[in-house]
C-alpha positions in Angstrom: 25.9 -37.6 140.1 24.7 -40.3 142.1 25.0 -43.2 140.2 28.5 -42.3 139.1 29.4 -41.7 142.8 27.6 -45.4 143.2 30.0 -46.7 140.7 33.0 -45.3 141.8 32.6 -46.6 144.9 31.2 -50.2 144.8 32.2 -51.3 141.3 31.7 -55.1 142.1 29.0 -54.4 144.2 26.3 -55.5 145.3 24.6 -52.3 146.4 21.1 -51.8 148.1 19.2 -49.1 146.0 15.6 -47.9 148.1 12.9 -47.7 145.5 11.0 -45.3 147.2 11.1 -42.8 144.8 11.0 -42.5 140.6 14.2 -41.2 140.5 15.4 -44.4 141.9 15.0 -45.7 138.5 17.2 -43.4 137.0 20.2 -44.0 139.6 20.2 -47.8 138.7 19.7 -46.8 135.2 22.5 -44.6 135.5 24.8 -46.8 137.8 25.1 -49.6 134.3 25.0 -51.8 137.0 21.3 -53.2 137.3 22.2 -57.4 138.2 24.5 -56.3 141.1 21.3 -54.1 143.1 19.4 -55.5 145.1 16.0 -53.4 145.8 15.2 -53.0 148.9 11.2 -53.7 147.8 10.0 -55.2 145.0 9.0 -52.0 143.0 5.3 -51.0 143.0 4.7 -53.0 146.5 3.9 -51.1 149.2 6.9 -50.5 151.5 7.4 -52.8 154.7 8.9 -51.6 157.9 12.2 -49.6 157.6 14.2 -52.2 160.0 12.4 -55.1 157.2 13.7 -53.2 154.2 17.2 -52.7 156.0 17.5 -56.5 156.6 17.1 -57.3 153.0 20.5 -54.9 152.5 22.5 -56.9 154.7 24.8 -58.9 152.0 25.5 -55.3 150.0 28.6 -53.6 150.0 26.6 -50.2 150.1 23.5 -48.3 150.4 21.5 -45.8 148.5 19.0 -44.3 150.2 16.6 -40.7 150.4 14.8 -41.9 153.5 15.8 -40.8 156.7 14.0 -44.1 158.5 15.9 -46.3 155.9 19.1 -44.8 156.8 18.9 -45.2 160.2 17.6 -48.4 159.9 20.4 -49.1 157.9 22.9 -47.8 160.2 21.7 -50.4 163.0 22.7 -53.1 160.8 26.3 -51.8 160.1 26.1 -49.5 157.3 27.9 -46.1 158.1 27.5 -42.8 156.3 29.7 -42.3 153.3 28.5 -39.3 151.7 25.5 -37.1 150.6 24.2 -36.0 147.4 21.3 -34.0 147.6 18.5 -35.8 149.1 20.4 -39.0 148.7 22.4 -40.3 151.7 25.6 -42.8 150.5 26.1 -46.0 153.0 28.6 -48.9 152.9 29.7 -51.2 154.8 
């Protein structure tokens, strides 16, 4: 449900996706859309600082994100809540 809200919403993209969990994989998997993400780590690396991660998100049209630091992290460099699916929070710009 995600990844078709993800692609609903920000067809041309580019989104932020947080690889912070495995099922990350599955929503860019399931958004079609893999060359319009842009991770928010490099997948396997350790995680940096939330406001780090959120600073790499700054040229996406939205966010997808299950952490609540990400989001708010997120949210102080202009991204605004769109929707929630489950553990996953929805942000764009």
């Amino acid at each position: 449900a995600v990844g078709d809200e993800v692609r609903r919403r920000w067809p041309e993209g580019p989104w932020c996706l947080e690889l912070q969990r495995q099922d990350a994989l599955w929503v860019e998997w399931r958004s079609g859309a893999s060359r319009r993400v842009i991770p928010d780590r490099v997948y396997g690396a350790a995680p940096a600082a939330p406001d780090e991660r959120a600073r790499r998100c700054v040229g996406a049209r939205g966010a997808v994100t299950s952490s609540r630091e990400l989001e708010e992290a997120l949210g102080a460099v202009g991204f605004r809540p769109a929707r929630r699916r489950g553990p996953w929070a929805l942000l764009e710009r």
